[in-house]
C-alpha positions in Angstrom: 0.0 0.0 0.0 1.3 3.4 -1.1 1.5 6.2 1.4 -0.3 9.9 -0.1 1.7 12.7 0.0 -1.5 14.4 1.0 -4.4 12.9 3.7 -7.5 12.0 1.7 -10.9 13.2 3.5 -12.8 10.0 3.3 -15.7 10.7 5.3 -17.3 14.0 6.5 -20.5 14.6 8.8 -21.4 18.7 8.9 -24.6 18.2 10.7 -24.1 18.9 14.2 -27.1 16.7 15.4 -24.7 13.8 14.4 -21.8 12.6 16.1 -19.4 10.3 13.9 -17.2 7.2 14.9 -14.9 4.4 13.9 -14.7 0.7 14.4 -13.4 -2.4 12.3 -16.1 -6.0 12.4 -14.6 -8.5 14.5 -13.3 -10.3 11.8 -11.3 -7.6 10.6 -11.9 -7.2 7.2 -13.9 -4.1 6.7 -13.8 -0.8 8.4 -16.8 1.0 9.7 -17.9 4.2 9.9 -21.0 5.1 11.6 -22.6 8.5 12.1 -25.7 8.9 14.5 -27.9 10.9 16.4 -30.1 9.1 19.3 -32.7 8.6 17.0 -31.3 7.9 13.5 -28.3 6.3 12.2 -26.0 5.3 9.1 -23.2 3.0 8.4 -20.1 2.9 5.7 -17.8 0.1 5.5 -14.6 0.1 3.5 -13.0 -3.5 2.5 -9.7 -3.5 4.5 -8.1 -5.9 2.1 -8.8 -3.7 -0.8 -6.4 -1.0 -1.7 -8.5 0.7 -3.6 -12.1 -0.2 -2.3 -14.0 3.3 -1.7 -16.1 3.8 1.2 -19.9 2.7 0.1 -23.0 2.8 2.6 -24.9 0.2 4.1 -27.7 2.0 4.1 -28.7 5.9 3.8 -30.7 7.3 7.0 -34.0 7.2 7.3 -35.7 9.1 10.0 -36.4 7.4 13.4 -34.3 4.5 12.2 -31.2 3.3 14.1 -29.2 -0.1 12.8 -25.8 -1.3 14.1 -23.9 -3.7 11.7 -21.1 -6.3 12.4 -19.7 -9.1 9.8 -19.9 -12.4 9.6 -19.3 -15.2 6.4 -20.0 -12.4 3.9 -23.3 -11.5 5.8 -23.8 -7.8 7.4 -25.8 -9.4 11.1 -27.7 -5.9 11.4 -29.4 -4.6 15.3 -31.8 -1.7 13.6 -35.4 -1.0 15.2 -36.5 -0.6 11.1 -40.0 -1.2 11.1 -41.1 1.4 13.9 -40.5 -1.9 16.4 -40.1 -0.9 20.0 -36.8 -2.8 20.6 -34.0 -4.2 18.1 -34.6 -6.4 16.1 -31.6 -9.1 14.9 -31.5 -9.2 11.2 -28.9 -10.4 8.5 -28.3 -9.1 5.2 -25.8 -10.1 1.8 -23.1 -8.0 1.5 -23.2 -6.0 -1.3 -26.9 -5.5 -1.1 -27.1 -2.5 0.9 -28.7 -0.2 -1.3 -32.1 0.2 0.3 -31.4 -2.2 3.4 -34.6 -3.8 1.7 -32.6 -7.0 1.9 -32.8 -6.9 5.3 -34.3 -10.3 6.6 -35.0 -11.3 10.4 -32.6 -13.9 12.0 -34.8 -17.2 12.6 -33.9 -20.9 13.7 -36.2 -24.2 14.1 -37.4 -25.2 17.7 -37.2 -28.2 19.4 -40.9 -28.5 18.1 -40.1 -27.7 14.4 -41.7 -24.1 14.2 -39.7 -21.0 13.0 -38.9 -18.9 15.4 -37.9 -15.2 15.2 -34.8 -14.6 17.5 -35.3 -10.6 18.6 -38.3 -9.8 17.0 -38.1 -6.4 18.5 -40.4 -6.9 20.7 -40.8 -5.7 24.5 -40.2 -9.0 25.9 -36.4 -9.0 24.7 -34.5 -5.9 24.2 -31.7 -6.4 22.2 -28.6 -4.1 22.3 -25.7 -5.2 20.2 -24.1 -8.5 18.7 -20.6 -9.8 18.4 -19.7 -12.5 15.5 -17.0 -15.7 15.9 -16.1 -18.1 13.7 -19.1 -20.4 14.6 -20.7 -18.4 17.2 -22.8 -14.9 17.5 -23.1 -13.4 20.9 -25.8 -11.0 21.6 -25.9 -8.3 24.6 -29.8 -7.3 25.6 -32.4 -7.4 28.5 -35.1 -9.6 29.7 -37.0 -8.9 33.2 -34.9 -5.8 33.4 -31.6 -7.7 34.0 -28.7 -7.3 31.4 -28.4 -10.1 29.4 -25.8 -12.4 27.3 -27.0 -15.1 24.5 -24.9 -17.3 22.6 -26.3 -18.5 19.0 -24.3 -21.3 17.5 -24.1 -20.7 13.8 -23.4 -22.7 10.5 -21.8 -21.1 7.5 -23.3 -23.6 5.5 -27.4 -23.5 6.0 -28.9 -26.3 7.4 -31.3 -28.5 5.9 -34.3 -26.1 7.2 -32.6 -23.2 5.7 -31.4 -21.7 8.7 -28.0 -20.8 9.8 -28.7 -20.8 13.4 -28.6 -24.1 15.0 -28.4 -23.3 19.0 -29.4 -20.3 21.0 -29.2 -20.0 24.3 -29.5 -17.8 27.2 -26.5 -17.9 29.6 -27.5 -18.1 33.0 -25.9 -16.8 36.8 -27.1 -17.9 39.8 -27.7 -13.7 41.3 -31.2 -12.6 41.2 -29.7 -9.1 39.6 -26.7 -8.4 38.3 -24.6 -6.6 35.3 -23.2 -8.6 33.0 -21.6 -7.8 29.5 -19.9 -8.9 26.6 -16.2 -7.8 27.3 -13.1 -7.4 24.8 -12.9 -10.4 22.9 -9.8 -10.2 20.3 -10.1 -13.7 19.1 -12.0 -14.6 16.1 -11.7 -18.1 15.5 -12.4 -19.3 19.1 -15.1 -21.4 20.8 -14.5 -18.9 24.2 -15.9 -15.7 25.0 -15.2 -13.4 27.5 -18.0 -11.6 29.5 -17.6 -9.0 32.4 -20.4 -9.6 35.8 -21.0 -8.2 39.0 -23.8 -8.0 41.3 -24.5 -5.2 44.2 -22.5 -7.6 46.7 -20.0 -9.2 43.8 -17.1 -7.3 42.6 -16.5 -7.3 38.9 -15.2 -10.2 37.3 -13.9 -11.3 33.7 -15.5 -14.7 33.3 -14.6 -17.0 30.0 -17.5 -19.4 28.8 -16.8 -22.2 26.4 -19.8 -21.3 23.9 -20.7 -25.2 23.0 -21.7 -25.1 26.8 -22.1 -21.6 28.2 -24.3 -22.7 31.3 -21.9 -25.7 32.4 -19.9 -23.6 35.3 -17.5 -26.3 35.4 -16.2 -25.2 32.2 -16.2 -21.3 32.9 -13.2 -19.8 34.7 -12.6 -16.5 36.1 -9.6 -15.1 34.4 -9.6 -12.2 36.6 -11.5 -10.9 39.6 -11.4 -7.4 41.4 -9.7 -7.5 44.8 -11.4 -4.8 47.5 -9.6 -4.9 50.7 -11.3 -5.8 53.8 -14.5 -6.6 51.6 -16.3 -9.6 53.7 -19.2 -10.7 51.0 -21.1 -12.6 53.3 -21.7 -9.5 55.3 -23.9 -8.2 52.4 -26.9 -8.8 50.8 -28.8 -7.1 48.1 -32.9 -7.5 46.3 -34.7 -6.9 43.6 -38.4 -5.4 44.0 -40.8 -3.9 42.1 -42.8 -0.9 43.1 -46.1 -0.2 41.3 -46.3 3.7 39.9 -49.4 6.1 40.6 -50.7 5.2 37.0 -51.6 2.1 38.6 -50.4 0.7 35.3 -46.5 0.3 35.3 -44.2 -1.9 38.1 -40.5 -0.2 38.5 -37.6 -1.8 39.6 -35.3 -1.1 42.2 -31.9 -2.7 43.8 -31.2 -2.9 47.1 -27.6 -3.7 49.2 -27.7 -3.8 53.0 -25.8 -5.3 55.2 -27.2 -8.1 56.9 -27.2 -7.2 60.6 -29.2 -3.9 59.6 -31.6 -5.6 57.5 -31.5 -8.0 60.7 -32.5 -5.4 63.1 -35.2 -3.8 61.0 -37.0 -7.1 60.1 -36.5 -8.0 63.1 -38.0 -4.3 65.4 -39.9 -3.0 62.0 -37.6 0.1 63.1 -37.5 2.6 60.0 -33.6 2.7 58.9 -31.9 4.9 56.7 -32.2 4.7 53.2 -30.1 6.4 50.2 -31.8 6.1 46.8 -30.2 7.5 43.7 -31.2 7.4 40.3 -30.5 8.5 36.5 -33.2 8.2 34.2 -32.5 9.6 31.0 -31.1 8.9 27.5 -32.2 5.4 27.4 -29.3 4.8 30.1 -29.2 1.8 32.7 -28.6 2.0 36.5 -27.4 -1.1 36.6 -26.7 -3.3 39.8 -23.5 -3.2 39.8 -20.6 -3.5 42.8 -19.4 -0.1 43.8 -16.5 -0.6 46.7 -17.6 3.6 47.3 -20.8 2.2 49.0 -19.4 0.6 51.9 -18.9 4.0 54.0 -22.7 4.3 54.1 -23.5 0.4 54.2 -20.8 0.0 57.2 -22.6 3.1 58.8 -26.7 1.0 58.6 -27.5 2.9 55.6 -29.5 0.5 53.1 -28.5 1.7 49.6 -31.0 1.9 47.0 -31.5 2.0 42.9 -34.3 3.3 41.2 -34.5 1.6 37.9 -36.6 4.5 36.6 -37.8 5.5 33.4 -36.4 7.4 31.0 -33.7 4.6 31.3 -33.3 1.4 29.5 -33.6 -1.3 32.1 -37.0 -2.7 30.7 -36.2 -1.6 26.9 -36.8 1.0 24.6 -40.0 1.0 25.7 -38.8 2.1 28.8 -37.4 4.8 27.3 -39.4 6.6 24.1 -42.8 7.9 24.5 -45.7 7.2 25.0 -45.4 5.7 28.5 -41.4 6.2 28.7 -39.3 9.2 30.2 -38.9 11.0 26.9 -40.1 14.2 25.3 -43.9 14.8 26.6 -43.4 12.1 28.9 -40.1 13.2 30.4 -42.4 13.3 33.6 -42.8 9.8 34.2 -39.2 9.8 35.1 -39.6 12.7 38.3 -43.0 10.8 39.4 -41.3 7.0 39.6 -38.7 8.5 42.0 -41.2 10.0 43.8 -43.5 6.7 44.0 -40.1 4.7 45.1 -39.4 7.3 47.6 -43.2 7.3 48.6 -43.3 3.0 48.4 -40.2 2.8 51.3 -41.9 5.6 53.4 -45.0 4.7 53.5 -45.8 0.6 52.1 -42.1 -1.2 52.8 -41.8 1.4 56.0 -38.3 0.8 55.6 -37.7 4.4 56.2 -38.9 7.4 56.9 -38.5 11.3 56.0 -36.0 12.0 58.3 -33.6 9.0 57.8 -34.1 9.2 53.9 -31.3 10.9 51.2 -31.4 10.9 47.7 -28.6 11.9 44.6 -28.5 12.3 41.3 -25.4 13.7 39.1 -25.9 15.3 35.5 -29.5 14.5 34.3 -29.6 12.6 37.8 -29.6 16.0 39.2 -32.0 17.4 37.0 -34.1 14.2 38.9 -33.3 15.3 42.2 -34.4 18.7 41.8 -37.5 17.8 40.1 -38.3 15.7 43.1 -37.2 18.0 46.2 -39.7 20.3 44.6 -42.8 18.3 44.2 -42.2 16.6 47.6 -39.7 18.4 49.6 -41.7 16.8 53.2 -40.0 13.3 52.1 -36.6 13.9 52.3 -34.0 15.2 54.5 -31.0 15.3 52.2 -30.4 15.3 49.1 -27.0 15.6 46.8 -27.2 17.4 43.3 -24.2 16.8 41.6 -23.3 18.6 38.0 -27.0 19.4 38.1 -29.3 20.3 35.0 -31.6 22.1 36.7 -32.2 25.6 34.6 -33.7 23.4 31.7 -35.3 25.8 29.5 -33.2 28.7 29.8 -30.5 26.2 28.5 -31.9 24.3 25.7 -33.5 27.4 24.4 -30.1 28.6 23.5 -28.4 26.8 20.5 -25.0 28.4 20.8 -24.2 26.7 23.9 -22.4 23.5 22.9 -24.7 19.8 22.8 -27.6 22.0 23.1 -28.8 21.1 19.1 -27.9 17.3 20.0 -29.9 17.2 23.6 -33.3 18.4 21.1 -33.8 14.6 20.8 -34.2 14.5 24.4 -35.9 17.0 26.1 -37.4 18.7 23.0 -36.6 21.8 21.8 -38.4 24.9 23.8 -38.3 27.1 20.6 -41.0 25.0 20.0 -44.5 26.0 22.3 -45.4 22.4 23.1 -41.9 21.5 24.6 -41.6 24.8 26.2 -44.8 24.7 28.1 -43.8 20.9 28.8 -40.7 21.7 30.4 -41.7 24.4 32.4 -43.7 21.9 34.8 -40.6 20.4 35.5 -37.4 22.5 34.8 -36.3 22.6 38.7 -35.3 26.3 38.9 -38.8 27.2 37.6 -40.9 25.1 40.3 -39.1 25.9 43.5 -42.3 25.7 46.5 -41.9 29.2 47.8 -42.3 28.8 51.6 -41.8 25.0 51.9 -39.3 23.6 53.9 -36.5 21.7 51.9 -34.3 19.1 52.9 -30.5 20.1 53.4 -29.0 19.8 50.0 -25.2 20.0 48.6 -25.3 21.1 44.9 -21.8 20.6 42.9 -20.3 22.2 40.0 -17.3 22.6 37.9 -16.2 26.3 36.1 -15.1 24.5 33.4 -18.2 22.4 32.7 -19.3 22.2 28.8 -22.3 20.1 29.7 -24.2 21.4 32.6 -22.7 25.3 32.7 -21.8 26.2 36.4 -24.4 28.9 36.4 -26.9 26.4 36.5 -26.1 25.1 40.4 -25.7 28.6 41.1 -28.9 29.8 39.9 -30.4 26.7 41.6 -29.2 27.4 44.9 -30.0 31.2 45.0 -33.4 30.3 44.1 -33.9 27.5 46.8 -32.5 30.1 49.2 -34.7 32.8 48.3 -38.1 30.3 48.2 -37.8 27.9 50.8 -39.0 28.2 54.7 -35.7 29.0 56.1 -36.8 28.5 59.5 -37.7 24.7 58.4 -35.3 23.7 55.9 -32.3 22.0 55.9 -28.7 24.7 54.6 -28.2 24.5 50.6 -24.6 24.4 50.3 -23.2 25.3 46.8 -19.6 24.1 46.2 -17.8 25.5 42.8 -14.5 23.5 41.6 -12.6 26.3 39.8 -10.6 23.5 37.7 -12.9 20.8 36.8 -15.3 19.8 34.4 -18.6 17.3 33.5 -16.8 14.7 34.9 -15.0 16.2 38.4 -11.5 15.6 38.7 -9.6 13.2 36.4 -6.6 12.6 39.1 -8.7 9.4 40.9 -7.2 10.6 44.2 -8.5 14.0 43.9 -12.1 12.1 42.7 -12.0 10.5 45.8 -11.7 13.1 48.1 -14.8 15.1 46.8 -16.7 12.2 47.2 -15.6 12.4 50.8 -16.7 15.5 50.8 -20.3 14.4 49.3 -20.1 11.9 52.4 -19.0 14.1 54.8 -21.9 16.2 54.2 -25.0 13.3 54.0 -23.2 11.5 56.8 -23.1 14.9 59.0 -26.6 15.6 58.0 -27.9 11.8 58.7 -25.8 12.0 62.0 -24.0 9.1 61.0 -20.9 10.7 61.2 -19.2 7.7 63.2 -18.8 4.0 62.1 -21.5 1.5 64.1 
């Protein structure tokens, strides 16, 4: 292969709403380039054993449409939600047939009964997020009940006699009622083992190989690696999964919680309310997943129970979960504030686990664009809550397109240029619905100057208006702390990262007077 004297601009995406990115199929023979927005997407490959192959497209974007591609035995194996369908459906194509993706067919095998069987139909029993080929093996990442999920599909390059290349599908199993498990990096093609990542609320995260001819044997599974946290005692631990039912009466929402077992002891045991920390996301279509966090153990060790809210406006139950009608999206953002709320509600009042005064909630980014949704349509529940990075001044924000991701976020929240998603967002948009003369729970609000995401105004603005509104005879301080060299993400230095979240503890833990270890 020659070397140009001068770079050749092979691909080029103008459009703002877009982002753009690079990846080769796991076989290695074509390069991909993808550009998409959260709602639409496109795809060009170049043949990396070509020299002078040109970039071609799978297919052009269509609105609403998404599709993710990999290769396999001269076969595009396609994720895409073509068809309007609320999840992804697995489909398989011919290269060279990617004009129209018209060739598009769904990915079927025959049963143990003889009928044909659609694999991810798209569906909302089975979400289905990506796929990774083998040599003889596909390996699909998705959801089913909420929980993360792997599948292994043994494959034929040669159909079989009912026309099928699929011969074997199966769901791999762990023995934790909730968990997060993944595919991991896999750099092997030809290889009957895959690598997944897992962890569970009380399991730090693991690498775990799985022969794929038997992927739920666990004598043939071994752990190649396995995180070490010192003076971790798992048996100490435990953690559940409950559903709590929302105020439509209609829709049951997940949540996650880790204890430690003396606590959840003593409360079972005197019905005494304990103290609960919930936190929650709920937005983009992103999962709070139950995952280990070693960060946890100051509040477990101190009886606090820590708790998830799988809410919507997330992805834990599918896209479903996620785009409207009944997700967190758009005109239905508000399902996301209210399922905190009813969680919040559920342990107070139903579970009496807790009670106001022993309850705390946080949310960072869009989580704390959650939290201040929630302080001010029921301040009298909580007694702290932690706003980190908050997007709170919602419409002032995304009315203004010269701030940076503001054209991208459109798909989101909507765009308040617009009178339907401007009226929309002003019943939620926390600096605009502070309860003037309520009492607040104490809150810490964080920010960074250097923030291209949330801009540091926006904590600022937030606190001066809780100040000004709230009973301050009642309510808890509202503490506003500004890091004049960070950004989005706080401090990249992990030492420095974990010394404001010290300070986040320091503050809940004065507040919760829990200041000393039981």
């Amino acid at each position: 292969m020659t070397i140009e004297a001068v770079d050749e601009l092979v691909f080029e995406q103008p459009d703002e709403l877009f982002w753009t990115g690079i990846s080769k199929t796991s076989d290695n023979k074509y390069l991909l380039i993808e550009t998409s927005s959260s709602e639409t997407s496109e795809v060009h490959y170049l043949n990396l054993s070509d020299d002078d192959a040109k970039l071609k497209c799978i297919a052009k974007k269509r609105d609403k449409v998404l599709y993710d591609v990999d290769h396999w035995n001269g076969y595009w194996i396609i994720t895409s939600n073509v068809g309007g369908t609320l999840n992804m459906r697995l489909m398989m194509s011919p290269v060279g047939q990617e004009d129209t993706g018209s060739s598009w067919e769904d990915v079927t095998m025959i049963d143990d009964v003889g009928s044909v069987v659609t694999l991810f139909d798209g569906g909302a029993e089975k979400a289905l997020d990506g796929i990774e080929t083998f040599e003889n093996h596909w390996v699909a990442s998705g959801r089913f009940g909420g929980i993360p999920r792997v599948w292994i599909m043994k494959v034929d390059k040669l159909k079989n006699a009912n026309d099928h290349f699929v011969s074997g599908f199966t769901q791999v199993e762990f023995e934790e009622s909730a968990y997060d498990v993944g595919i991991n990096v896999n750099y092997n093609y030809n290889t009957d083992k895959v690598v997944v990542y897992y962890n569970s609320m009380t399991t730090p995260i693991q690498s775990i190989q799985i022969d794929m001819n038997f992927p739920n044997d666990i004598t043939k599974r071994t752990i190649l690696k396995s995180k070490t946290v010192p003076g971790y005692v798992k048996e100490k631990y435990g953690c559940d999964r409950m559903m709590v039912r929302s105020r439509d009466g209609t829709t049951d929402i997940p949540i996650s919680l880790v204890y430690r077992h003396d606590v959840m002891d003593a409360y079972l045991k005197s019905g005494e309310p304990v103290h609960v920390h919930l936190v929650g996301y709920g937005s983009y279509g992103a999962c709070s997943e139950a995952d280990f966090s070693a960060n946890r153990l100051p509040l477990l060790n101190r009886g606090v129970v820590y708790v998830m809210a799988h809410i919507r406006g997330g992805g834990e139950m599918g896209r479903q979960w996620y785009e409207e009608p009944n997700g967190g999206k758009f005109l239905c953002k508000l399902n996301t504030f209210n399922d905190f709320v009813d969680i919040a509600r559920w342990l107070i009042e139903a579970k009496k686990l807790t009670s106001p005064d022993k309850l705390s909630i946080e949310g960072r980014s869009a989580g704390g664009l959650l939290i201040g949704a929630s302080i001010n349509q029921a301040p009298e529940l909580f007694t702290v809550a932690i706003l980190g990075v908050p997007f709170v001044d919602v419409v002032c924000t995304m009315v203004d397109s010269s701030i940076p991701l503001t054209v991208g976020e459109w798909l989101e929240w909507g765009n308040p240029n617009e009178e339907r998603f401007f009226d929309y967002m002003m019943r939620y948009s926390p600096i605009n619905n502070v309860k003037y003369g309520s009492a607040y729970p104490a809150c810490l609000l964080t920010g960074g100057l250097h923030d291209p995401r949330v801009q540091f105004w926006e904590p600022a603005k937030f606190t001066a208006e809780l100040r000004h509104g709230m009973d301050k005879d009642l309510s808890g301080p509202i503490c506003l702390k500004m890091d004049m060299s960070a950004g989005h993400f706080s401090a990249s230095d992990r030492y420095k990262y974990l010394k404001e979240l010290s300070f986040d503890y320091a503050f809940l833990l004065d507040q919760l007077g829990l200041s000393e270890l039981q």
